[in-house]
Backbone as a printed PyTorch tensor [residue, N CA C, xyz], in Angstrom:
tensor([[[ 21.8820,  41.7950, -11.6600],
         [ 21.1050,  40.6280, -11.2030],
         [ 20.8450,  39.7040, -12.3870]],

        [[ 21.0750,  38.3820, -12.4000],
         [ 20.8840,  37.2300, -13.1890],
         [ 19.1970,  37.1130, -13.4120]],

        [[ 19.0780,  36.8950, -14.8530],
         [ 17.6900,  36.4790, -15.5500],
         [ 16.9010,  35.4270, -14.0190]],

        [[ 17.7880,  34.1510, -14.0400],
         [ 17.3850,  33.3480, -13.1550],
         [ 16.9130,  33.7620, -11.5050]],

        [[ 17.9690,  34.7510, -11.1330],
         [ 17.1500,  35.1120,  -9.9390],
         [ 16.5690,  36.0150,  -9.9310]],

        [[ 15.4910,  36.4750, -11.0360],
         [ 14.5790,  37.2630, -11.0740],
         [ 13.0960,  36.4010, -10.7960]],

        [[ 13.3850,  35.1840, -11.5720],
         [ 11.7410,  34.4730, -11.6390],
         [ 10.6390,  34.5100, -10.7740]],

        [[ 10.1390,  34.3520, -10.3370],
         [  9.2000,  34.4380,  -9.5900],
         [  8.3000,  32.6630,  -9.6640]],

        [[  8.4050,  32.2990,  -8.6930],
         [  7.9480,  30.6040,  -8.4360],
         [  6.5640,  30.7140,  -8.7610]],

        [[  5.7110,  31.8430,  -8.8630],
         [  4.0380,  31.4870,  -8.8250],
         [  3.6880,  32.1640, -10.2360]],

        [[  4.7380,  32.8060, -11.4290],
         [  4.6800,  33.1490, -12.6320],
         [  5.2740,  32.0350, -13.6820]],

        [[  5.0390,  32.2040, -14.7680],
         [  5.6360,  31.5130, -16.0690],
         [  7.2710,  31.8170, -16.1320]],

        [[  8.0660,  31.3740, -16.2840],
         [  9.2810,  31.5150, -16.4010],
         [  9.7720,  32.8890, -17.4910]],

        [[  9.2220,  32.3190, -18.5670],
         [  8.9060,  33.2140, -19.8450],
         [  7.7190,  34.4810, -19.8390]],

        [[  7.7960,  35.3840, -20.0300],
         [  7.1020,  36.2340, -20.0770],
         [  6.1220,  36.3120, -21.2160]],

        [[  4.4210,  36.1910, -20.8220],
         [  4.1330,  35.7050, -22.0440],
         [  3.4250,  36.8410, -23.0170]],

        [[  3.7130,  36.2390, -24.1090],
         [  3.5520,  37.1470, -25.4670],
         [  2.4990,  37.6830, -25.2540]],

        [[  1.6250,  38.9310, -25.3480],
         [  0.4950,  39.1660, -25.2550],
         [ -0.0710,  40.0040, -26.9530]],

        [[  1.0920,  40.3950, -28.0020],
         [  0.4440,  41.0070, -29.1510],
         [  1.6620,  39.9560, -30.1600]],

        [[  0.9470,  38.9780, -30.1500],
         [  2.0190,  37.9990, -31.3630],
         [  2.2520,  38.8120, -32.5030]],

        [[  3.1390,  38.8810, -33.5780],
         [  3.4320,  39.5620, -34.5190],
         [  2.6600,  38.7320, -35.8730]],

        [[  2.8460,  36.6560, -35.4450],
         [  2.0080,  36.3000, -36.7910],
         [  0.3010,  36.1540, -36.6040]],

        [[  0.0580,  36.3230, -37.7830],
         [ -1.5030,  36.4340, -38.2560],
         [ -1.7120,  35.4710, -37.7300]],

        [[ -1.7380,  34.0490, -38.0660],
         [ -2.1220,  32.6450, -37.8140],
         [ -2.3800,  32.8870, -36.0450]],

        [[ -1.4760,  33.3950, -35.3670],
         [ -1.6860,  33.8600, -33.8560],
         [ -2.3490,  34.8020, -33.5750]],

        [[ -2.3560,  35.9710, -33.9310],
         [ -3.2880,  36.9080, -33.6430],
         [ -4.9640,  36.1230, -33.6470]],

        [[ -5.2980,  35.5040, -34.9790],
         [ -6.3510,  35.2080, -34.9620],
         [ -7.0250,  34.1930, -34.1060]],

        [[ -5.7880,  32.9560, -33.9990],
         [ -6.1480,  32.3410, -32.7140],
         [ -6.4850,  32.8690, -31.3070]],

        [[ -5.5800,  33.4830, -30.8520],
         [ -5.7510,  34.4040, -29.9280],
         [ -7.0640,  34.5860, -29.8780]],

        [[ -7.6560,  35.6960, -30.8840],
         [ -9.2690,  36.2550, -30.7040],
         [-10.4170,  34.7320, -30.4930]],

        [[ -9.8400,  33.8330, -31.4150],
         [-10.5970,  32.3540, -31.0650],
         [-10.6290,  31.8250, -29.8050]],

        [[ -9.4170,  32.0080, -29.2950],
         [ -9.4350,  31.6340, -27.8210],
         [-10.5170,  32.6190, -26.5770]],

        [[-10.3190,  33.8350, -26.8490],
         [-10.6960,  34.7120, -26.2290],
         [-11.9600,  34.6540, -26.1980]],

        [[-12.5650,  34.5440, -27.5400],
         [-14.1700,  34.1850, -27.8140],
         [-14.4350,  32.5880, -26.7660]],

        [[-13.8160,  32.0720, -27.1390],
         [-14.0320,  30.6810, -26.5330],
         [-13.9880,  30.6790, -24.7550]],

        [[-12.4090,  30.4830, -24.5440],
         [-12.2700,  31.0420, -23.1950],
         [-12.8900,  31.8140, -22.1470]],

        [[-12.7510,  33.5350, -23.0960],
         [-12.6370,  34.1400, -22.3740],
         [-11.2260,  35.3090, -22.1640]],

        [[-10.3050,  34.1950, -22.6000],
         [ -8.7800,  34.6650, -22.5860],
         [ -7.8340,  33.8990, -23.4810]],

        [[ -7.3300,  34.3500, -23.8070],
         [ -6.1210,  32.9770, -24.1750],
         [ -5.0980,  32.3270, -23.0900]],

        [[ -5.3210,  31.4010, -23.4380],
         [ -4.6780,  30.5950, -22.8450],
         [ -3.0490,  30.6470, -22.5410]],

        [[ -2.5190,  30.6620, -21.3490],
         [ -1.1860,  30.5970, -20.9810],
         [ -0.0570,  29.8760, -21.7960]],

        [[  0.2630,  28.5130, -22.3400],
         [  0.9200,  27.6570, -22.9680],
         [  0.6680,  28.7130, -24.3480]],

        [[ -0.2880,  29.0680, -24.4930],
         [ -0.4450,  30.0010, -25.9460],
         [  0.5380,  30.9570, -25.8610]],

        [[  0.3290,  31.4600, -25.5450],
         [  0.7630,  32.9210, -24.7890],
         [  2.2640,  32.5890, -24.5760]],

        [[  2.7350,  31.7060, -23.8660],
         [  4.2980,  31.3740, -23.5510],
         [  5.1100,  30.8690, -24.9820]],

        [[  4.7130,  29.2940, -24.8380],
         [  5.2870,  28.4430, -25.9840],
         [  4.8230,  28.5970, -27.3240]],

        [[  3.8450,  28.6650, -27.7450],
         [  3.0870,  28.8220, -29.0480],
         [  3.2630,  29.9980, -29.8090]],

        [[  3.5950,  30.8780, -29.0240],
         [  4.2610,  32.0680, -29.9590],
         [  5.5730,  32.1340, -30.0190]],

        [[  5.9530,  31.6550, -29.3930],
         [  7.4000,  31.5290, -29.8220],
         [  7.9980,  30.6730, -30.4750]],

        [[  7.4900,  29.5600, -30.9850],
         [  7.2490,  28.8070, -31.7970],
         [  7.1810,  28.7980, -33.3720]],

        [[  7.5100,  28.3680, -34.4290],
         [  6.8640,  28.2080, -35.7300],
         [  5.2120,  28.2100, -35.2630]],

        [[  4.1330,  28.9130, -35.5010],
         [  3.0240,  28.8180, -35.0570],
         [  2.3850,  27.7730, -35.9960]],

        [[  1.9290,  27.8160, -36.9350],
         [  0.8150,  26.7840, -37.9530],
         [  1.9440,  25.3510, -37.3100]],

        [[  2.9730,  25.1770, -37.5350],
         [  3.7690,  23.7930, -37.5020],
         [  3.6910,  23.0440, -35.6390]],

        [[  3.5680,  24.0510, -34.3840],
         [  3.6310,  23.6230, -33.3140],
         [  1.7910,  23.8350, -33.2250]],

        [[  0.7960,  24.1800, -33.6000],
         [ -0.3370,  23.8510, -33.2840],
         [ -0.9000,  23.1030, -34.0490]],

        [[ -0.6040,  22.8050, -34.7100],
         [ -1.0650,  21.6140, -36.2330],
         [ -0.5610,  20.2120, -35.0300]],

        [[  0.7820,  20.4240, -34.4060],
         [  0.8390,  19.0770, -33.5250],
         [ -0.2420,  18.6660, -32.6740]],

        [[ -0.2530,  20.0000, -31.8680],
         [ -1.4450,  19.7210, -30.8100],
         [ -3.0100,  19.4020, -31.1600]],

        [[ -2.9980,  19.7790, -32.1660],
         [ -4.3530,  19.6750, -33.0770],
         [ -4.7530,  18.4650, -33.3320]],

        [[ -3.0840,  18.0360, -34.0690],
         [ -3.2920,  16.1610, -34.6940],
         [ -3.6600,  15.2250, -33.2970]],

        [[ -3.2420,  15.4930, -32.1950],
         [ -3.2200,  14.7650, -30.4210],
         [ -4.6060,  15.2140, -30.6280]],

        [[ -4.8400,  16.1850, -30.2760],
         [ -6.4690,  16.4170, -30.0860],
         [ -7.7040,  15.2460, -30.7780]],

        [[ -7.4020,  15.3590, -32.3710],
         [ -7.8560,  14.6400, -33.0200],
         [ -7.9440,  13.2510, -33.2650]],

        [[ -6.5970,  12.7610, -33.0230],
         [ -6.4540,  11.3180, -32.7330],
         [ -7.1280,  11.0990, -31.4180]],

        [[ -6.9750,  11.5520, -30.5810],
         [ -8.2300,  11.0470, -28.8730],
         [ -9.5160,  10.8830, -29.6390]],

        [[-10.0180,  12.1250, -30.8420],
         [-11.1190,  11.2650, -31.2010],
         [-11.6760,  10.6080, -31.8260]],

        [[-10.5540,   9.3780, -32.3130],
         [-10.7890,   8.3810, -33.2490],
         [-10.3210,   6.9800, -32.5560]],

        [[ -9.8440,   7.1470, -31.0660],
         [ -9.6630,   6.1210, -30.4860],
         [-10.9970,   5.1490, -29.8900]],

        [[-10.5150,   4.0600, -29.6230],
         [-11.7480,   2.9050, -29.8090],
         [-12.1460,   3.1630, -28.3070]],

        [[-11.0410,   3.8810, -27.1870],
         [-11.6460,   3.7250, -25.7940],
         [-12.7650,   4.5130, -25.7030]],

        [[-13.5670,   4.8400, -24.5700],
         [-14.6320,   5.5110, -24.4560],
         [-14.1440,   6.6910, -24.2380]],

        [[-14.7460,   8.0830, -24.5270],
         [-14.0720,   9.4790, -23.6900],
         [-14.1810,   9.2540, -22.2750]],

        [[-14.9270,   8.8820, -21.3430],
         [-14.4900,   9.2880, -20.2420],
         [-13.1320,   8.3280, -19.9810]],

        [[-12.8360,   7.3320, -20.3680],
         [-11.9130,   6.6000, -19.5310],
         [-10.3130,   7.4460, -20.5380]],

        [[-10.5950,   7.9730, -21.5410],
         [ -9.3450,   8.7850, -22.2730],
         [ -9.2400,   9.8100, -20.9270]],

        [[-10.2830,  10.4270, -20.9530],
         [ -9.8970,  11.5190, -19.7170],
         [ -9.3380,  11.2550, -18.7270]],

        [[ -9.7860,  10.1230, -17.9650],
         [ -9.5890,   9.3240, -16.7360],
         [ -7.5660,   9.1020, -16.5760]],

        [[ -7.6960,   8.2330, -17.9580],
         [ -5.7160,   8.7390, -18.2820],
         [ -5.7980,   9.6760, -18.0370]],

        [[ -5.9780,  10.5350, -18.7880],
         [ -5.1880,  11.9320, -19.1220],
         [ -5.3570,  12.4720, -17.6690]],

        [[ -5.9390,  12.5400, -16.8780],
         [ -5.9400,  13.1630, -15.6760],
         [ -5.2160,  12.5530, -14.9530]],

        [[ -5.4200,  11.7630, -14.3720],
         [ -4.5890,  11.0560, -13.3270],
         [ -2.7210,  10.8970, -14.1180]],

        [[ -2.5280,  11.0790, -15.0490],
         [ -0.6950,  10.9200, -15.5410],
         [ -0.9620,  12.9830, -14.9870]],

        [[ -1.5670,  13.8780, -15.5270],
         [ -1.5170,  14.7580, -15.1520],
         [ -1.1530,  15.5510, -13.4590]],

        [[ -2.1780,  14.4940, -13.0880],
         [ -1.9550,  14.7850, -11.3390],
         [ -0.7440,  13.8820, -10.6950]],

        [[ -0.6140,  13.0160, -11.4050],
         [  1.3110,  12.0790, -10.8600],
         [  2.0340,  13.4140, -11.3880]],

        [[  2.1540,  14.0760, -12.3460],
         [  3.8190,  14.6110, -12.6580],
         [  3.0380,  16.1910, -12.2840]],

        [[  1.7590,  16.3760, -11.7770],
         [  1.7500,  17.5450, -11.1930],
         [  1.9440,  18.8350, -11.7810]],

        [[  1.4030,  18.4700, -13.1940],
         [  0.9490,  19.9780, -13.9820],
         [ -0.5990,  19.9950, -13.8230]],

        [[ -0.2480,  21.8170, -12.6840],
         [ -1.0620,  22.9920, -12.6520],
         [ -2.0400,  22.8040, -13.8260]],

        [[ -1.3230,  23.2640, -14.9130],
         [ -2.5610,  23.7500, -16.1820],
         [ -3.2270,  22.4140, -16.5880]],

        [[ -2.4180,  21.0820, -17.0150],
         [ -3.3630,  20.3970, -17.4200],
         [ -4.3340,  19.8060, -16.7180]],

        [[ -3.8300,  19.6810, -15.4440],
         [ -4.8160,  19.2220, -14.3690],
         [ -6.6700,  20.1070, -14.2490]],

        [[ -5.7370,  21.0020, -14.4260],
         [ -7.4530,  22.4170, -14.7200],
         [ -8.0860,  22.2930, -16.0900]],

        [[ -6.8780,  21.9670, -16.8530],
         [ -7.3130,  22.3230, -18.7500],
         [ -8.7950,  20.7270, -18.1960]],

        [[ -7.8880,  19.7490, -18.4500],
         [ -8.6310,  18.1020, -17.9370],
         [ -9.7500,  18.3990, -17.8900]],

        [[ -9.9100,  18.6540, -16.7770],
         [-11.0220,  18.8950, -15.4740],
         [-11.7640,  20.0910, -16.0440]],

        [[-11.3530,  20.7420, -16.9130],
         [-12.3820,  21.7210, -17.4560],
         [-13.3220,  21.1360, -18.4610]],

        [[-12.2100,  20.2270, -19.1390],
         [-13.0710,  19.3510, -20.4350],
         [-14.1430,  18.3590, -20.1890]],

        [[-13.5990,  17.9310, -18.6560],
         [-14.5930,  16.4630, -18.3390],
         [-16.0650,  17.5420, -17.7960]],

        [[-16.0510,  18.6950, -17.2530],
         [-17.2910,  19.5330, -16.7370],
         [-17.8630,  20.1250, -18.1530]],

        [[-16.8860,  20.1220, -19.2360],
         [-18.2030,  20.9210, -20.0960],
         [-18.9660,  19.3120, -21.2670]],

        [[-17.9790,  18.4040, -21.3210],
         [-18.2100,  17.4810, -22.2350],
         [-19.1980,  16.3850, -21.0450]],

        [[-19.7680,  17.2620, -19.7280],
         [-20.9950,  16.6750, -18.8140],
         [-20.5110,  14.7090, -18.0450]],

        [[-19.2130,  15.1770, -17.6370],
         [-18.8930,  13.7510, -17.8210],
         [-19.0540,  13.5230, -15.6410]],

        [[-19.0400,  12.6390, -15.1100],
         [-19.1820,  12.0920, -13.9810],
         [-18.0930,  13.1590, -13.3900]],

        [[-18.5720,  14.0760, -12.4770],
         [-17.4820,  14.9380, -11.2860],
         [-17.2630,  14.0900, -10.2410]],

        [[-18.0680,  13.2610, -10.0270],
         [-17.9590,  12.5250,  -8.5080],
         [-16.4540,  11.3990,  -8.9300]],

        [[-16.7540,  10.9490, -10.3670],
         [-15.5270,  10.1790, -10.7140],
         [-13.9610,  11.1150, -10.7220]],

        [[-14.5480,  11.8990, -11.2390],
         [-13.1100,  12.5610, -11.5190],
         [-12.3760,  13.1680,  -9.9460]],

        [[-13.6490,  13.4700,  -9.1970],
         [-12.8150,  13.8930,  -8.0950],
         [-12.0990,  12.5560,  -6.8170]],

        [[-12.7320,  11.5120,  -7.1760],
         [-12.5990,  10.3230,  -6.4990],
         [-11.0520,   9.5790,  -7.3370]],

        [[-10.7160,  10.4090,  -7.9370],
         [ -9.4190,   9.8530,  -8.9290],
         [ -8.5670,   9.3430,  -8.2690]],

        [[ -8.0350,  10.1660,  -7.0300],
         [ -6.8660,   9.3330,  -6.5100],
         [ -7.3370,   8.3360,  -5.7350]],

        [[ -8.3820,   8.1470,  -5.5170],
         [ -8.6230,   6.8600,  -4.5610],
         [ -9.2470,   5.7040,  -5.3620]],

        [[ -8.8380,   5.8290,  -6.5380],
         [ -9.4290,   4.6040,  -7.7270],
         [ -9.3790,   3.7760,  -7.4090]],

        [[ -8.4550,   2.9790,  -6.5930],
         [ -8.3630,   1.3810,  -6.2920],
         [ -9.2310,   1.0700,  -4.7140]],

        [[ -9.8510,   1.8770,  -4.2910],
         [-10.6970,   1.2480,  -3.4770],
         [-12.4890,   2.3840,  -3.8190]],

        [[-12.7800,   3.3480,  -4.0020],
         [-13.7460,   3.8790,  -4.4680],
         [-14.6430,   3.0140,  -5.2060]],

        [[-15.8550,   2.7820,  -5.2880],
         [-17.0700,   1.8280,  -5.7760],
         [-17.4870,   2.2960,  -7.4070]],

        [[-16.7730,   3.7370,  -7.3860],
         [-17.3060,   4.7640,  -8.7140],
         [-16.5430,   3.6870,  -9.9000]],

        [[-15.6350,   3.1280,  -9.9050],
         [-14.7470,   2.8150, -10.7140],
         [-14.8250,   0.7930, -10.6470]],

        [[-14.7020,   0.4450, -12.2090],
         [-15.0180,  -0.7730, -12.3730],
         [-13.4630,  -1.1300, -12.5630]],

        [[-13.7910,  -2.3410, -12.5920],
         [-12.3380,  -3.4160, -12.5030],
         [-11.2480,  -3.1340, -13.3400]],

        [[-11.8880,  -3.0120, -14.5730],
         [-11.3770,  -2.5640, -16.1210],
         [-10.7810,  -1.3680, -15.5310]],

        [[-11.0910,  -0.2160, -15.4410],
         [-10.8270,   0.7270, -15.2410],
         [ -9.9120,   1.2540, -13.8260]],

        [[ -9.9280,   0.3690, -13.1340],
         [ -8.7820,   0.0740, -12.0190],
         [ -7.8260,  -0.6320, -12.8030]],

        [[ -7.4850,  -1.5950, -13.6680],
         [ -6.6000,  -2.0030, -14.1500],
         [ -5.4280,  -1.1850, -14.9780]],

        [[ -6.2970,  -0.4750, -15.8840],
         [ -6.1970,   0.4830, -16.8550],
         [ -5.3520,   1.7180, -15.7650]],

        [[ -5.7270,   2.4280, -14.5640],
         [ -5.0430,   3.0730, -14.1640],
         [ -4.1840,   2.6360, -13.2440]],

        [[ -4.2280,   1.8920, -12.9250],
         [ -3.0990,   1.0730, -12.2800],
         [ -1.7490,   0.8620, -13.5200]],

        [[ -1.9160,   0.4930, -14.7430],
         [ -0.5350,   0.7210, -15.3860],
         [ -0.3940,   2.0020, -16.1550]],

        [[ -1.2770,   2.8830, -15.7730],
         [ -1.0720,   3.9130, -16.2450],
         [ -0.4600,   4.7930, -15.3210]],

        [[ -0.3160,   4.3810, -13.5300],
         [  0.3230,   5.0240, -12.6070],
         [  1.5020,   4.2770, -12.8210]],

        [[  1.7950,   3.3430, -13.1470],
         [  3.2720,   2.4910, -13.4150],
         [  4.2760,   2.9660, -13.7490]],

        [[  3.4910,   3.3120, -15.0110],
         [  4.0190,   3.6260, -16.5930],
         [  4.9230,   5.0760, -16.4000]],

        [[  3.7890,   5.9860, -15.7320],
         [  4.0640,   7.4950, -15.4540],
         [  5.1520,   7.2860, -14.4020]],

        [[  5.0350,   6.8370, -13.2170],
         [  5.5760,   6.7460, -11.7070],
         [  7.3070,   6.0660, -12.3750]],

        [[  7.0180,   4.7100, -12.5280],
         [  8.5730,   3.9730, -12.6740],
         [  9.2450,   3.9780, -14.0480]],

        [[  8.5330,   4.3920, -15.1620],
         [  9.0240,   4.2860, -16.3630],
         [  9.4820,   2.8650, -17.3010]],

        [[  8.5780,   1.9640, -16.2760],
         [  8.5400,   0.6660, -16.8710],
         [  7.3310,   0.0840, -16.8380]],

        [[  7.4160,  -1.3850, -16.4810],
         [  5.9030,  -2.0110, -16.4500],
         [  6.4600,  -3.4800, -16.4270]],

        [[  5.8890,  -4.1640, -14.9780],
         [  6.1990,  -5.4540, -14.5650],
         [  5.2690,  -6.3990, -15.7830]],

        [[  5.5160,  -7.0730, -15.6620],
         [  4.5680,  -8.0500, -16.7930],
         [  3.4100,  -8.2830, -16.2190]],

        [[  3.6070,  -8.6070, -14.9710],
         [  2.2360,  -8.7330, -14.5550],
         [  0.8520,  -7.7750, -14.8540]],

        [[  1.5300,  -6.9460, -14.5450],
         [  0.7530,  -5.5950, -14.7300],
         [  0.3720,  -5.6670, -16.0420]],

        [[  1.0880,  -5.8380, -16.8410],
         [  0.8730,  -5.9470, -18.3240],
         [ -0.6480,  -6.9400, -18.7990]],

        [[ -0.1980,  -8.2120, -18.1980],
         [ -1.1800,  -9.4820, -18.3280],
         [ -2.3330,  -9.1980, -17.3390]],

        [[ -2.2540,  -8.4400, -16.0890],
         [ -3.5810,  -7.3550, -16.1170],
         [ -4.0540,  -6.9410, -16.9540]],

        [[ -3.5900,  -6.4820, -17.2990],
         [ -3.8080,  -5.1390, -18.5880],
         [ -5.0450,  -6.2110, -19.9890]],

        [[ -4.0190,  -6.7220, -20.1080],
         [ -4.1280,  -7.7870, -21.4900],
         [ -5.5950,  -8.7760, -21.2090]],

        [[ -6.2120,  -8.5980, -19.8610],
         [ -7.6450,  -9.1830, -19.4550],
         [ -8.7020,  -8.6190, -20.1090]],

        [[ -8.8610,  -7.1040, -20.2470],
         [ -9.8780,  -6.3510, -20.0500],
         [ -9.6750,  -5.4650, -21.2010]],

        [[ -8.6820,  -5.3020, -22.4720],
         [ -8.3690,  -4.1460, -23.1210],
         [ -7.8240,  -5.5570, -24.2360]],

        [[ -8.2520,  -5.2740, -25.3660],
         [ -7.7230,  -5.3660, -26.9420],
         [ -6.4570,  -5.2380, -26.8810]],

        [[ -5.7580,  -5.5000, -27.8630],
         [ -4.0860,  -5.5720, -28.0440],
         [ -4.5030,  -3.6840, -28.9210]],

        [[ -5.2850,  -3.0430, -29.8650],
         [ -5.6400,  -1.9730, -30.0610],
         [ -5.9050,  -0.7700, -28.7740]],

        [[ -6.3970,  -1.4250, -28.0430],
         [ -7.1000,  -0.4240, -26.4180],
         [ -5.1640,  -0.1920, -26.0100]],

        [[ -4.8090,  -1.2360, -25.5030],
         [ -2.8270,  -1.1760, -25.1720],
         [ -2.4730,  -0.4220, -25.6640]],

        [[ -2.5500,  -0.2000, -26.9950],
         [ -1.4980,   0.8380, -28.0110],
         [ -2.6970,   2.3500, -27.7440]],

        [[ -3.8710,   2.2090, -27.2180],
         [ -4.1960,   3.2580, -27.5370],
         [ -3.8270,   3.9980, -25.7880]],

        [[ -4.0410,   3.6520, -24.7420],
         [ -3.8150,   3.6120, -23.6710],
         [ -2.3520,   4.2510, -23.5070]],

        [[ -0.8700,   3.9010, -24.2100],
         [ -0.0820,   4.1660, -23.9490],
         [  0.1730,   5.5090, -24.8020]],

        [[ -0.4510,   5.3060, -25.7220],
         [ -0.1730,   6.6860, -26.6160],
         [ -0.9350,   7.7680, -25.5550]],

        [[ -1.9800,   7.6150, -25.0940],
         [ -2.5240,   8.4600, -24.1670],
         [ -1.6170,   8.6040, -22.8080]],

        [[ -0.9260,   7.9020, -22.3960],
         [  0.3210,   8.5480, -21.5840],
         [  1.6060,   8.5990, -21.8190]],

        [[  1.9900,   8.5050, -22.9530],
         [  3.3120,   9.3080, -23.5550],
         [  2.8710,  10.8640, -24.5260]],

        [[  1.2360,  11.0660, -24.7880],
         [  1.2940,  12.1180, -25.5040],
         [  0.7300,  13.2000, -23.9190]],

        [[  0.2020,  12.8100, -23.0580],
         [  0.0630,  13.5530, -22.0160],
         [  1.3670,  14.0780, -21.4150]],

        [[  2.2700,  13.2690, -21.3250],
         [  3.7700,  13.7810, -20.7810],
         [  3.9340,  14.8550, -21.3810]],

        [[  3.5420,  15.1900, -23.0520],
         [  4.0550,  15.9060, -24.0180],
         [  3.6400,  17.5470, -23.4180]],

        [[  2.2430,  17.3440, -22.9460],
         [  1.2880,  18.4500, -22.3020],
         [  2.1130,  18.9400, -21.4460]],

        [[  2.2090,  17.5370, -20.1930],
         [  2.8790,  18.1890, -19.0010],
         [  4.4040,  18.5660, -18.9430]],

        [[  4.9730,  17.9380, -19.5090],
         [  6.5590,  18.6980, -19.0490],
         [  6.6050,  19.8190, -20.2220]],

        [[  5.9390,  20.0060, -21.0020],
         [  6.0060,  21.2660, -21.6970],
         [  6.0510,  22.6120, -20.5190]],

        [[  4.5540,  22.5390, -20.2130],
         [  4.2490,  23.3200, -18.6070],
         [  4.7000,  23.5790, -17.4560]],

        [[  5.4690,  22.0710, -17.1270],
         [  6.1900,  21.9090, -16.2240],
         [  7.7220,  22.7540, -16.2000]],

        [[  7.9180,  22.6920, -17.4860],
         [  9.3850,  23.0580, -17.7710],
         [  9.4480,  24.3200, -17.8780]],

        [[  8.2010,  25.1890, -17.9570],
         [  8.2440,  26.7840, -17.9320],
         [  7.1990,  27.1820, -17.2280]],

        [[  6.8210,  26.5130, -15.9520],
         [  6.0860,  27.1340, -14.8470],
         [  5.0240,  27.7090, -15.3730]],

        [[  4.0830,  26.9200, -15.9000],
         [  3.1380,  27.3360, -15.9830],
         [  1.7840,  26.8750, -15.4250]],

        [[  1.2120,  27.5380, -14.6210],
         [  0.0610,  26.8260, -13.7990],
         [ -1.2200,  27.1800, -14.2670]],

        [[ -2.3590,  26.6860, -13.0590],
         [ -3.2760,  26.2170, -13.9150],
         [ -3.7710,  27.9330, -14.2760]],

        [[ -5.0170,  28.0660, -15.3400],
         [ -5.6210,  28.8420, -15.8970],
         [ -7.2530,  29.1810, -15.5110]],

        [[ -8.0110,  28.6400, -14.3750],
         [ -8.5360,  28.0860, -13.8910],
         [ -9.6590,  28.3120, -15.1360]],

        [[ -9.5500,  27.4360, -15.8460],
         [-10.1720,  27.2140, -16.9480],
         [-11.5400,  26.3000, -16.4190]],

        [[-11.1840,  25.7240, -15.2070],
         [-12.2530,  24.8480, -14.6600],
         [-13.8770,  25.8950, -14.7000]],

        [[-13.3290,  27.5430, -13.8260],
         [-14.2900,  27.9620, -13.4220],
         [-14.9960,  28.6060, -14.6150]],

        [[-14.4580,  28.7700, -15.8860],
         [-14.7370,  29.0790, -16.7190],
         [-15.8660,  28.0730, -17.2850]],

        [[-15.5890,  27.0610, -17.5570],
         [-16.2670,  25.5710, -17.8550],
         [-17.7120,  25.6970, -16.8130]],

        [[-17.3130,  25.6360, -15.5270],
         [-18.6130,  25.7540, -14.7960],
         [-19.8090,  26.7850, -15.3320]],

        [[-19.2200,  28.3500, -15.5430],
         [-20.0340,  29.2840, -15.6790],
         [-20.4250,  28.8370, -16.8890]],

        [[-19.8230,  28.2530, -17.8690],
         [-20.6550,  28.4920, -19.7260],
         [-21.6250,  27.2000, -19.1670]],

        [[-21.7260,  26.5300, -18.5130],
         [-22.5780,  25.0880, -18.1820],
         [-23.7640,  25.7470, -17.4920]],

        [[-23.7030,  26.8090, -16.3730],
         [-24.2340,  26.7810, -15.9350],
         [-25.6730,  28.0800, -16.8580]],

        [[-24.9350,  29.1660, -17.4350],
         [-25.2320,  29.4880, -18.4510],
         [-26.2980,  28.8130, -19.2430]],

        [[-25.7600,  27.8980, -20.1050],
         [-26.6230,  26.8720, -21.2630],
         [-27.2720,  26.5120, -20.1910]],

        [[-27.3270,  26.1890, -19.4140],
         [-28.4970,  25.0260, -18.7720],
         [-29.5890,  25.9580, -18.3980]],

        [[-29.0960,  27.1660, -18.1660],
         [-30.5560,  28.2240, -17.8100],
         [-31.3720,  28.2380, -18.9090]]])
C-alpha cells in the first residue's frame, strides 16, 4: 500500500514529531506545554523537521514586526482572520481567535467577520480595509478602485503595512494547508486561562 493512500483526511499528513532530538526544540516544546498546555501541531509537524533556531527565528521576526506596526491590534487581527477564513486554515483560524480572546479584544466583532460589509460592529475604514484584503486573498490582484478606496482612510505606511499582513498570513496558512493540519482548539484553551485570571 502507497504512503499516499494511507493518510487519513482528519490527521496531519506528516506524522508529528513528539521527542525532537534538538535542544533548542525540546525546550520549546516544554515552553509551549507550560503555555498551552501542549505543543502545538505546526510545531510538532514542520518545526522539527526543520533547521529549528533558523525556521522559528522567522516566525518570531512576523510575530514581532505585527508589533511595531502603526495599525491598531485589533484591526491586524481583523486581517489576519478573515485572509485565514478565505483560504480556510483550520489552525490559524483557532490560533487567531485564540489571540483576539486572550489579548480581551471584541468577540461580537470577530464573530460578525463574515458579514463585515453590512454588520453596524464595523466602521467604514475598516470595511474598506477588508474589502481589499478579501480581493487581494480571493483574485490575486486589486482593481484600482479598490486601491483609491483604500488610499481614503489608510497612510501610504498603513498600505504597506496591510499587505504585508496578507502576504505574511498566506505564509501561516498554506504552510497548514499543505500538510493538513487543523485547528488545535487553542480557542478553548484561551477561554479557560481568561476565565481562570478573571476569578
Amino acid at each position: 500500500m502507497s504512503k499516499t493512500s494511507e493518510l487519513n483526511p482528519d490527521e496531519p499528513f506528516l506524522k508529528p514529531i513528539e521527542d525532537p532530538d534538538d535542544p533548542s526544540a525540546k525546550q520549546a516544546y516544554a515552553m509551549m506545554r507550560q503555555y498551552f498546555g501542549k505543543v502545538i501541531t505546526p510545531a510538532k509537524v514542520i518545526n522539527a523537521r526543520l533547521p529549528w533556531d533558523f525556521y522559528t527565528q522567522f516566525y518570531s521576526q512576523i510575530s514581532q514586526l505585527d508589533g511595531k506596526l502603526k495599525l491598531k491590534p485589533e484591526m491586524i487581527m481583523l486581517i489576519r482572520q478573515r485572509v485565514a477564513e478565505l483560504n480556510v486554515c483550520l489552525f490559524c483560524i483557532d490560533a487567531n481567535r485564540a489571540g483576539t480572546i486572550l489579548a480581551s479584544m471584541s468577540q461580537a466583532k470577530f464573530g460578525a467577520l463574515e458579514k463585515y460589509r453590512t454588520s453596524p460592529l464595523f466602521t467604514e475604514a475598516e470595511r474598506v480595509a477588508l474589502d481589499y484584503v478579501t480581493e487581494l486573498t480571493k483574485e490575486k490582484k486589486i482593481d484600482p478602485e479598490t486601491f483609491k478606496q483604500l488610499s481614503k482612510h489608510y497612510s501610504d505606511i498603513e498600505i504597506c503595512e496591510i499587505v504585508y499582513l496578507v502576504a505574511s498570513e498566506h505564509v501561516y496558512n498554506i504552510t497548514n494547508i499543505g500538510l493538513n493540519i487543523h485547528s488545535d482548539m487553542l480557542c478553548d484553551i484561551a477561554k479557560k486561562r481568561n476565565s481562570t485570571t478573571s476569578k
